[in-house]
C-alpha positions in Angstrom: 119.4 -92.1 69.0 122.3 -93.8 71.4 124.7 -96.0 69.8 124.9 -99.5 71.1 126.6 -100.8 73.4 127.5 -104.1 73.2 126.8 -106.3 76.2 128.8 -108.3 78.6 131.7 -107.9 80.7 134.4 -105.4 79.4 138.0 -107.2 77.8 140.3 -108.5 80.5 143.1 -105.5 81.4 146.6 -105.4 79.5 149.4 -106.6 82.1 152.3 -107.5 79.9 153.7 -107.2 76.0 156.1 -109.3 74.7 157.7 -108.7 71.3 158.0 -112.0 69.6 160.4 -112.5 66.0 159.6 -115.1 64.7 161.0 -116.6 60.9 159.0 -117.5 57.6 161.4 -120.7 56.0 160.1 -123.3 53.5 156.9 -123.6 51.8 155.6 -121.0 54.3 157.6 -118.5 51.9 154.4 -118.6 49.8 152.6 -117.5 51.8 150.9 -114.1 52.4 151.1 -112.0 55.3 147.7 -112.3 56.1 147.8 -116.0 55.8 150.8 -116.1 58.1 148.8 -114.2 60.8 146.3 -116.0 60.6 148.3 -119.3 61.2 149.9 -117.5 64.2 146.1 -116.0 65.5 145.1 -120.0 65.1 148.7 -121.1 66.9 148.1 -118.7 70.0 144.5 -120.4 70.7 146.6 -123.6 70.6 148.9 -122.9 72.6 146.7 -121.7 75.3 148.4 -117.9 75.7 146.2 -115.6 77.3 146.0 -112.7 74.8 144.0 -109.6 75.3 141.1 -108.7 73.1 139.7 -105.4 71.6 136.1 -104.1 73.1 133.5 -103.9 70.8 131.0 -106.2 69.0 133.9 -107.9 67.0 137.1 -108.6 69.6 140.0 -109.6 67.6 143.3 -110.4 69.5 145.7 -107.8 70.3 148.8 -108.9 68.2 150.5 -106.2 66.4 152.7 -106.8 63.2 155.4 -105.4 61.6 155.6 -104.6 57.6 155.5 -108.8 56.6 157.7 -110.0 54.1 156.8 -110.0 50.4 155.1 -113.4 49.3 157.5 -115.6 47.8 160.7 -114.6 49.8 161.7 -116.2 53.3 162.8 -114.1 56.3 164.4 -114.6 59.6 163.6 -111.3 61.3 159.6 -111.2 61.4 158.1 -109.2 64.2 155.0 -109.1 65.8 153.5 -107.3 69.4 151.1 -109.1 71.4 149.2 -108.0 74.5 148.5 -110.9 77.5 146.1 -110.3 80.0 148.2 -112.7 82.3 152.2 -112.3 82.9 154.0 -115.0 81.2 157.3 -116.2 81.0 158.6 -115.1 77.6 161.5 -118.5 77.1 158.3 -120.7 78.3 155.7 -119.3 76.2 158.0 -119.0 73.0 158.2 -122.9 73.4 154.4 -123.2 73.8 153.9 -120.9 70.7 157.0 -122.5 68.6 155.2 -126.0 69.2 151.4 -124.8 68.1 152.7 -123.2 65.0 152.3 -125.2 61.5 156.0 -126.1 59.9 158.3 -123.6 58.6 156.7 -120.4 60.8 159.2 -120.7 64.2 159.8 -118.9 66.8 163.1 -117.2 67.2 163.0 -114.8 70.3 160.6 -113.8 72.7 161.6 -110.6 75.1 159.0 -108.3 77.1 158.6 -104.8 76.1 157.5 -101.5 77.9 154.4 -99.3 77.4 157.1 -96.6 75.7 158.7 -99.0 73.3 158.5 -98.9 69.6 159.4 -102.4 69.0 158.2 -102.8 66.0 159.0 -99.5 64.0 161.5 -100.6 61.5 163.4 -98.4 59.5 165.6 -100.8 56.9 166.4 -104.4 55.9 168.9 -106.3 55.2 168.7 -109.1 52.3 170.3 -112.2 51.3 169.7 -112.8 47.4 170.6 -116.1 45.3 170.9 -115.4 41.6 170.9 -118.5 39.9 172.9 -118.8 36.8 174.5 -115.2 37.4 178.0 -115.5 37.4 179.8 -113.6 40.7 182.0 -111.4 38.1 179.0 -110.5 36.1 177.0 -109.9 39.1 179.8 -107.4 40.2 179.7 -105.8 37.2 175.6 -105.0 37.1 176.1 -104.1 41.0 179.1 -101.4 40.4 176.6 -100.0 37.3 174.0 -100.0 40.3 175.8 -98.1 42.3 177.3 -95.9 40.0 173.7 -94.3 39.1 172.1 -91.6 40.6 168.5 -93.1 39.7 167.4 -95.7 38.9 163.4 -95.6 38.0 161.2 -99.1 37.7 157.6 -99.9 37.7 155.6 -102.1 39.4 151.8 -103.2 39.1 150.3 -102.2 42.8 146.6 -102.5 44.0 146.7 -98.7 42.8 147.7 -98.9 39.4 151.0 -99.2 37.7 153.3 -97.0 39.7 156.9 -95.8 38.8 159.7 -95.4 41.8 163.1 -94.8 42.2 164.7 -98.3 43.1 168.5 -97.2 43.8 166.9 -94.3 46.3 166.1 -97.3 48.7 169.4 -99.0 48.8 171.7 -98.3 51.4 174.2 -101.2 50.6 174.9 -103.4 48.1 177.4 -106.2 47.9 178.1 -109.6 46.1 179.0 -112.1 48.9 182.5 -114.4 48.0 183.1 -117.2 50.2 186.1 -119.7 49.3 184.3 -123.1 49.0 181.5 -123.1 47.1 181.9 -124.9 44.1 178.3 -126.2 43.9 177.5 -122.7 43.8 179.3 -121.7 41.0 176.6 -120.8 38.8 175.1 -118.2 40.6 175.8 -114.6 42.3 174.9 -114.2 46.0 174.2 -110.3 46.9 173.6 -108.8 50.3 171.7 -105.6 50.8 170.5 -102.9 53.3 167.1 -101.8 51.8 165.5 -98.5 53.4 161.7 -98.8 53.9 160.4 -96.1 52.1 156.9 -94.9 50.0 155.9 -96.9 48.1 158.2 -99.5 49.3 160.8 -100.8 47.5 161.3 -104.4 47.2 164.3 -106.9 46.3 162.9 -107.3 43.4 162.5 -104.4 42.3 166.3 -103.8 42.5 166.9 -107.1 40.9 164.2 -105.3 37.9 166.5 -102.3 37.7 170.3 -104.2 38.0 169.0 -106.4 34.5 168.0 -102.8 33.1 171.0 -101.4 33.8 173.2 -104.1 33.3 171.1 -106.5 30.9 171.9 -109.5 32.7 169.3 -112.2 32.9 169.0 -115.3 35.3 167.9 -118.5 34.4 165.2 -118.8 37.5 163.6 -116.7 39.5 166.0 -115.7 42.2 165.4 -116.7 45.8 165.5 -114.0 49.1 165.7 -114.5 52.4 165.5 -111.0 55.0 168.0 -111.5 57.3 167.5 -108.3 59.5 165.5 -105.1 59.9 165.5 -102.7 62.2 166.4 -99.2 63.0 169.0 -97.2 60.0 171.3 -96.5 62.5 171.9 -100.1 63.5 173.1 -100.8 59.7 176.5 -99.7 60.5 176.8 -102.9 62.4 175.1 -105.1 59.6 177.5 -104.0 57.3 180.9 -105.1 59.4 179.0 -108.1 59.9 178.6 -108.4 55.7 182.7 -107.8 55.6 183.2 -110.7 57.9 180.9 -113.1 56.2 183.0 -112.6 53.2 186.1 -114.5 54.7 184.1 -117.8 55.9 185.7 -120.6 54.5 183.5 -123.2 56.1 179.7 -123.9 55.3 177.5 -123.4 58.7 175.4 -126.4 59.2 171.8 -126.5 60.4 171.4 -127.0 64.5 170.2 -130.4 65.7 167.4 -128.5 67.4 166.1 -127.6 64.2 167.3 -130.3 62.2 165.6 -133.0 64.7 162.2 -130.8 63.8 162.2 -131.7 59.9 163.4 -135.5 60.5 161.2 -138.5 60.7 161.7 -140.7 63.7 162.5 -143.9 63.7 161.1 -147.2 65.3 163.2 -146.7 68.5 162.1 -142.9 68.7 165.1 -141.6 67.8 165.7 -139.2 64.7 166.8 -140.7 61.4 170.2 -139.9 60.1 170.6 -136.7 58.8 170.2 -136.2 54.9 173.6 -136.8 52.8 175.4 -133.0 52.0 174.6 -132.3 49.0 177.7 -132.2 46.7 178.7 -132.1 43.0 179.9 -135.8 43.5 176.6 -137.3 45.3 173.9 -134.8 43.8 171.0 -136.4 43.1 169.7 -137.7 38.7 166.9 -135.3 39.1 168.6 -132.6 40.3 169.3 -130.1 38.6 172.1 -127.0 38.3 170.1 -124.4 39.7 168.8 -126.2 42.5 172.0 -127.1 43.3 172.7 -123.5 43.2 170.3 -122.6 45.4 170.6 -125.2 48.2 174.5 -124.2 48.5 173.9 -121.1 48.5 170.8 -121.4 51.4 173.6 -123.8 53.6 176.4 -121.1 53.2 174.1 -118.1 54.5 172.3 -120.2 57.2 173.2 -118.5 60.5 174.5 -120.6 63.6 172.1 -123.2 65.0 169.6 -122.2 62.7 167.6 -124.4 59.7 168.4 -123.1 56.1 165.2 -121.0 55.1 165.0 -121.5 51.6 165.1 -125.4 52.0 163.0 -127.0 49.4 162.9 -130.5 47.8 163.1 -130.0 44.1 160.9 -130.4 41.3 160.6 -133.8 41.0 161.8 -135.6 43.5 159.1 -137.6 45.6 158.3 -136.3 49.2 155.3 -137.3 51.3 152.5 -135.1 49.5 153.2 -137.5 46.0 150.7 -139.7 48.5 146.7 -139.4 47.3 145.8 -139.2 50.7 147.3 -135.9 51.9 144.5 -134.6 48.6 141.2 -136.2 50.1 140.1 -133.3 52.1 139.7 -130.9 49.3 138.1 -134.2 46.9 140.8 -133.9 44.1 142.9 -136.8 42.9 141.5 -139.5 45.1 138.8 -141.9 43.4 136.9 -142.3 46.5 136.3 -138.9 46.6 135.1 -138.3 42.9 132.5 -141.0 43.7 131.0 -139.9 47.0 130.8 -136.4 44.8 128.8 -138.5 42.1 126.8 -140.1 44.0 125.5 -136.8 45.9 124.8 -135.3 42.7 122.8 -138.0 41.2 120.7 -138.1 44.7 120.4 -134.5 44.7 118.4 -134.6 41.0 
């Protein structure tokens, strides 16, 4: 018996790729990598690009990923491949795409790619971590007892089981950033490290696991990571003179006013609000506390040129716009109105 064949007119032909890197900062940190492509998937409809579609009863858009960053850590080097069916302009349609996309997924470069390019074969990382309430010298100390050890063994529990890997295997660098400066960050270690993808991969934290087992040094909140770069292994001879130079900044880098006109309210007039007071010891805020003071400095020192901080967060307790019941009525919870329409329905329905 034939297979079948499913009818109508075959996809539209492939006549461009771009390569798109794109960066994961905020909330969006929590979420998964399937969750983030789906946000993008929704944000190319939007947006109106004409992507290219597989054959077969189920097309799904040609967009091709690279290995996505772990849930609950930010990055500013995401990759993904998509196929057009249309040539574009890649500056014009990275603007399109940047403006369809929810908050805190943006789009960072757009450049077209050949039929022969492996854009998106990776073969390391680079990491930025913020240890709150690790001191820098004690930080040194667990990273030179890193270093010093031929293996370093953790485990992890994976879709597969428990499984047991050699963390210091995957580390090709690591380093504990010191800036002159950064007295609000006083109470916590910043490392930098070159991670080889390997498998099973190796995570940050799984090296974090295996620096408190070697060293026994514990932080007082769960650390925050940002990925900063990946690519190829032989391009992280140039991260690390890069790492070497970031040690003798002496000034924090502020956010752009592109990106920093994206996450202010407007005004009356149309024009963006002032920007939000620096946060220093002398003007922090009652409800905030040490660590997110911490971890705010330590987001504005590593924020690269023109770019927002990725790990900006309001903390616990202060108010922001979702305090407000109404941003909770689609999904029924918290708003009275809602309860009662639910009531009602159920009484009918008996």
């Amino acid at each position: 018996m034939a297979r079948p064949v499913p009818s109508g007119p075959p996809p539209a032909p492939i006549v461009q790729r771009l390569s798109i890197r794109y960066a994961k900062r905020g909330r969006m940190r929590f979420a998964s990598h399937r969750d983030v492509a789906r946000a993008i998937e929704r944000g190319v409809r939007k947006a109106g690009v004409p992507v290219a579609y597989s054959a077969g009863f189920s097309p799904h858009p040609r967009i091709s990923y690279s290995g996505g960053a772990p849930t609950g850590t930010a990055s500013e080097a995401e990759y993904l491949e998509i196929s057009l069916t249309r040539r574009c302009e890649p500056a014009d349609l990275g603007r399109r795409l940047d403006v369809a996309l929810p908050d805190g997924i943006d789009v960072v470069e757009v450049v077209e790619v050949d039929g022969k390019s492996a854009a998106l074969q990776h073969d390391a990382s680079e990491w930025e971590v913020i240890w709150p309430g690790v001191a820098a010298d004690a930080a040194a100390r667990a990273v030179q007892a890193f270093l010093a050890s031929s293996s370093l063994e953790v485990e992890r529990l994976t879709s597969k089981g428990m499984r047991r890997f050699d963390a210091r295997a995957a580390v090709v660098s690591l380093n504990v950033l010191r800036r002159a400066g950064t007295e609000p960050a006083a109470g916590c270690a910043i490392l930098r490290m070159i991670v080889r993808q390997m498998t099973p991969a190796v995570r940050p934290d799984d090296i974090l696991a295996a620096l408190r087992q070697s060293s026994a040094v514990e932080p007082t909140a769960p650390a925050l990571v940002t990925r900063l770069w990946q690519g190829p292994l032989s391009g992280a001879a140039e991260v690390k003179t890069g790492m070497n130079l970031a040690t003798e900044a002496t000034e924090p880098v502020r956010p752009g006013p592109t990106q920093a006109a994206r996450s202010q309210p407007a005004d009356q007039a149309g024009q963006p609000a002032p920007p939000r007071p620096e946060l220093r010891p002398g003007n922090r805020p009652e409800h905030m506390t040490d660590n997110a003071m911490c971890l705010l400095a330590g987001s504005a020192e590593s924020a690269p040129a023109g770019q927002a901080r990725a790990n900006e967060q309001l903390p616990r307790g202060a108010r922001s716009r979702l305090d407000d019941t109404r941003a909770r009525e689609p999904y029924g919870r918290d708003c009275p109105d809602a309860r009662n329409r639910a009531t009602e329905s159920t009484v009918r329905s008996r």
